[in-house]
C-alpha positions as CSV (number, residue, x, y, z in Angstrom):
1,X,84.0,62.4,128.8
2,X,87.1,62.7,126.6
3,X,88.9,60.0,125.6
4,X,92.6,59.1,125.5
5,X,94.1,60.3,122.6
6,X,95.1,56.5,120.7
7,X,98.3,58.1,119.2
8,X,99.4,58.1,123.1
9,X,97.9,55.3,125.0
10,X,101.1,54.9,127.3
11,X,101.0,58.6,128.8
12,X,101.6,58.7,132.6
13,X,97.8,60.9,132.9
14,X,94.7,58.7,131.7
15,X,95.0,55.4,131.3
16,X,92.9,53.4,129.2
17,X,89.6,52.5,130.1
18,X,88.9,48.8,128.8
19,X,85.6,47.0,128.2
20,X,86.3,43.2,128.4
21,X,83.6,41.4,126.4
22,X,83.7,37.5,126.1
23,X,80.9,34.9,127.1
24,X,83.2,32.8,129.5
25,X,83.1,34.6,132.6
26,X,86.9,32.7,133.8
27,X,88.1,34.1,130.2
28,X,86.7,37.5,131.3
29,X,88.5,37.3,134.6
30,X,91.7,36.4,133.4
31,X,91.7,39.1,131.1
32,X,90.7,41.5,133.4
33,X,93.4,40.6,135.8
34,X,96.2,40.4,133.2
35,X,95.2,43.8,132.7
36,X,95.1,45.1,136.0
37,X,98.3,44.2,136.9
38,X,100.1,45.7,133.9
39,X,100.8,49.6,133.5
40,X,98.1,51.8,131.1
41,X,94.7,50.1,131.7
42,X,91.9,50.1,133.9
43,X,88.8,47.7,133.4
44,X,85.8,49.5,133.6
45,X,83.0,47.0,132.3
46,X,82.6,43.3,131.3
47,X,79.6,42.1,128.9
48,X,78.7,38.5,128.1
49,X,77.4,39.2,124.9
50,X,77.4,42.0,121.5
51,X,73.6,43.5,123.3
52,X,75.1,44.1,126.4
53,X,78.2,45.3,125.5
54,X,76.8,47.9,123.3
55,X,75.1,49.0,126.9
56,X,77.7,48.7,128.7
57,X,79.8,50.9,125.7
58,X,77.4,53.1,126.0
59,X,77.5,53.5,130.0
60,X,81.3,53.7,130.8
61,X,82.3,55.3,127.5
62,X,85.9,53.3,127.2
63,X,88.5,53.8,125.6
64,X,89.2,50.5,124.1
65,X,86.8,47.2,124.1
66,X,88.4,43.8,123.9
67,X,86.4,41.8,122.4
68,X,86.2,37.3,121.4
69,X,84.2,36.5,118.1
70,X,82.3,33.9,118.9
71,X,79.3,34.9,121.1
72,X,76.0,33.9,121.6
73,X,73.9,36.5,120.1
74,X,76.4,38.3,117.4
75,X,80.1,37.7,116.5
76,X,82.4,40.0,117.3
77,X,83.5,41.5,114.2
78,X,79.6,42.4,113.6
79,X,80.0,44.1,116.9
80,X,83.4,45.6,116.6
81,X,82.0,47.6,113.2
82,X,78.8,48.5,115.5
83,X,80.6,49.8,117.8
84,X,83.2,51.6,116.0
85,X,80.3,53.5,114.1
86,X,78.8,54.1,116.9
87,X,81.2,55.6,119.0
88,X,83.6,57.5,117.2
89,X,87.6,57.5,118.3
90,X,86.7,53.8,120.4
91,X,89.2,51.5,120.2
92,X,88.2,47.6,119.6
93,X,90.7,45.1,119.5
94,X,89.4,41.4,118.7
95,X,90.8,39.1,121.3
96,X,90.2,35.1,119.4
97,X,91.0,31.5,119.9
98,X,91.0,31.4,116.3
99,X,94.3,32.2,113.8
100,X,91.9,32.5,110.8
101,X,92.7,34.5,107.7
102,X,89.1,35.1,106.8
103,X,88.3,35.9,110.4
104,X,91.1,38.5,110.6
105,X,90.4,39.9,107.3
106,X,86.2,41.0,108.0
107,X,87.5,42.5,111.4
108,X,90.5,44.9,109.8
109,X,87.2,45.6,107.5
110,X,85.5,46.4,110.5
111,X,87.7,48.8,111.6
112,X,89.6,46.8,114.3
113,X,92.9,48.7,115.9
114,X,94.1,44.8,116.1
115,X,93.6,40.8,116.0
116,X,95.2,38.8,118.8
117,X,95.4,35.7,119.9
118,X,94.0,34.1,123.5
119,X,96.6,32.1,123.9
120,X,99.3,35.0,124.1
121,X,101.2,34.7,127.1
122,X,100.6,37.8,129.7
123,X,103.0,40.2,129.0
124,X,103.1,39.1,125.8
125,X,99.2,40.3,125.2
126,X,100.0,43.2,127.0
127,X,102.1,44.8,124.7
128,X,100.4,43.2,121.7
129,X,97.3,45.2,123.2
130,X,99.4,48.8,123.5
131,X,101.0,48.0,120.2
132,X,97.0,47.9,118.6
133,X,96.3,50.5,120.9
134,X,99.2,52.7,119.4
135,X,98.3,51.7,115.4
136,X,101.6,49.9,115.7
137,X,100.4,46.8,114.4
138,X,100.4,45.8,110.8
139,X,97.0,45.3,109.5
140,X,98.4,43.2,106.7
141,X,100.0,40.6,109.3
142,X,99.6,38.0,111.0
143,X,97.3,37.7,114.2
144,X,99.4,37.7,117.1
145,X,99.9,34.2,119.2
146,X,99.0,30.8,118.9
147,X,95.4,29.8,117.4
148,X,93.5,26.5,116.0
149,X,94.7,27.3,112.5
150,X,98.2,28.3,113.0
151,X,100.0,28.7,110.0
152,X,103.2,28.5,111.3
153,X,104.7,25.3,112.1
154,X,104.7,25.5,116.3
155,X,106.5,22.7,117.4
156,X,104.8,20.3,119.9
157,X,101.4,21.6,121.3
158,X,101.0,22.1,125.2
159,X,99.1,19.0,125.3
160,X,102.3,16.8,123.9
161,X,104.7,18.8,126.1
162,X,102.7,17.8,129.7
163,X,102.7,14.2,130.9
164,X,99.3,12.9,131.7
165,X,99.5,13.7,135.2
166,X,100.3,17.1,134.6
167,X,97.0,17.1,132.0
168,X,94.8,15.7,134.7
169,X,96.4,18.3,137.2
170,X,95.7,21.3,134.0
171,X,92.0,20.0,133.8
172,X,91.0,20.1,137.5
173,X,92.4,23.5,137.8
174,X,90.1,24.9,135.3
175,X,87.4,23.4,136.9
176,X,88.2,25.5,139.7
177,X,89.6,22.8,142.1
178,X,91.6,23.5,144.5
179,X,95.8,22.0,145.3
180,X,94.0,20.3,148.4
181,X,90.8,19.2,146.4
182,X,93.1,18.1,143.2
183,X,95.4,16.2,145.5
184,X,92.5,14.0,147.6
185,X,90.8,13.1,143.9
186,X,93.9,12.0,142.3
187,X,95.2,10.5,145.3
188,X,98.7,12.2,146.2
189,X,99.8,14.9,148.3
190,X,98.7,19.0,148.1
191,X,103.0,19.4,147.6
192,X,102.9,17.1,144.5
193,X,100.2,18.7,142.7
194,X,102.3,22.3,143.9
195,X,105.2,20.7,141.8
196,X,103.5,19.5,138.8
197,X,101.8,23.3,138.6
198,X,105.0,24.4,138.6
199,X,106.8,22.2,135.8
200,X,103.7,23.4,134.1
201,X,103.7,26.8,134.4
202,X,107.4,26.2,133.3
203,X,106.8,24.3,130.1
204,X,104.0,26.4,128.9
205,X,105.9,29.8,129.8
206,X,103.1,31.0,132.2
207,X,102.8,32.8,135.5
208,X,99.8,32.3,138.0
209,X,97.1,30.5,138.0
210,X,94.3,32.2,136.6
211,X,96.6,32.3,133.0
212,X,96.8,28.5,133.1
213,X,93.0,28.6,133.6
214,X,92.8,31.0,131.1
215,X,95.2,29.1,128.2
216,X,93.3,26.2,128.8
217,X,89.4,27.3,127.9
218,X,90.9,29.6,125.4
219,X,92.8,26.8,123.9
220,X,90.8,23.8,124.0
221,X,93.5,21.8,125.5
222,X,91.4,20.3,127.6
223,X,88.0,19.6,128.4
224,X,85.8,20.9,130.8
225,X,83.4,19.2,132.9
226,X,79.9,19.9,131.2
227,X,78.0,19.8,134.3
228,X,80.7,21.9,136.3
229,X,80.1,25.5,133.9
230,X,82.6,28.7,134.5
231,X,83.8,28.2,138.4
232,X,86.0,30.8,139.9
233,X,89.6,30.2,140.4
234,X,90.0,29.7,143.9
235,X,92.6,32.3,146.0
236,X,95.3,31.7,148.3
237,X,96.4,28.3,146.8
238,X,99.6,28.7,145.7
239,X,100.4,28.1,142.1
């Protein structure tokens, strides 16, 4: 199967077919719906870990694999190298909740096409991806987005920026809860949990509801429930 030429990832034939790889399966399917919804991409596989995304490379022959570091049975960069020597003319772009220089230096050693930043905001990532995609990105620079080891002074976090009704609202909606559910636990009404989302979504810059669910794992803003594991957003709730 031939690949998309990388020097023209944008063209109106082919578009680019992406292998999403992370262990969090809600961080997998806010990627993959970031992506679907944008122009120039079409998800063709998901792996939880480096093993079976080398068979899942291996089966869909992408174009480009998106990849987090941290997994459970290799990092990503070791991964990234694997899978650029193994597959000739693959584009892997490291996808990381961590603004690390050492990180950022072993995958441009690997042979990355780019280093962003989870907590991009949607369109944002999108064009930071066709940028990589393109070898419009500076290898020398910084990742893009926001990570644990920023270097750049930020201003206030998100966490600083929400009241604490707003965090409690942020944290049930990662675990999956609905507007109904979130509104009989804290005690007020499916409306006022609809307008908190919303001054969120405002403050933090984001869109829907699956990219607050996915800035919040990938930022460790806020906890999850141990005992509650990856729950899929749930549809048709509003905000």
């Amino acid at each position: 199967m031939d690949r998309v030429a990388p020097s023209d990832p944008l063209s109106p034939g082919p578009v680019l077919r992406t292998v999403i790889v992370d262990d969090h399966e809600l961080l997998r399917a806010g990627t993959r719906g970031i992506l679907e919804e944008a122009d120039g991409f079409r998800v063709v596989g998901e792996a939880a870990d480096a093993d079976e995304a080398c068979d899942v490379v291996t089966a869909t022959e992408p174009d480009l694999v998106i990849t987090d570091i941290r997994m459970p049975t290799s990092n990503g960069i070791d991964l990234a190298g694997r899978l650029v020597d193994d597959h000739p003319g693959l584009l892997v772009v490291i996808l990381s909740a961590y603004d690390d220089e050492h990180y950022v230096r072993a995958a441009m050693a690997a042979g990355v096409s780019g280093y962003l930043l989870k907590t991009l905001p949607s369109h944002d990532l999108v064009a930071a991806l066709r940028d990589a995609c393109s070898g419009a990105l500076s290898r020398g620079a910084l990742p893009r987005g926001q990570g644990e080891k920023d270097l750049v002074d930020r201003g206030p976090t998100a966490d600083e920026r929400l009241t604490a009704r707003e965090s409690e609202v942020v944290q049930l909606v990662a675990r999956g809860m609905s507007n109904k559910a979130i509104a009989h636990q804290l005690g007020i009404s499916p409306r006022t949990v609809e307008g908190h989302l919303n001054h969120v979504f405002d403050k933090l810059d984001i869109l829907s509801r699956t990219e607050l669910v996915h800035f919040a794992l990938a930022s460790r803003l806020f906890v999850r429930d141990p005992d509650a594991g990856d729950i899929a957003v749930e549809a048709g709730d509003g905000p």
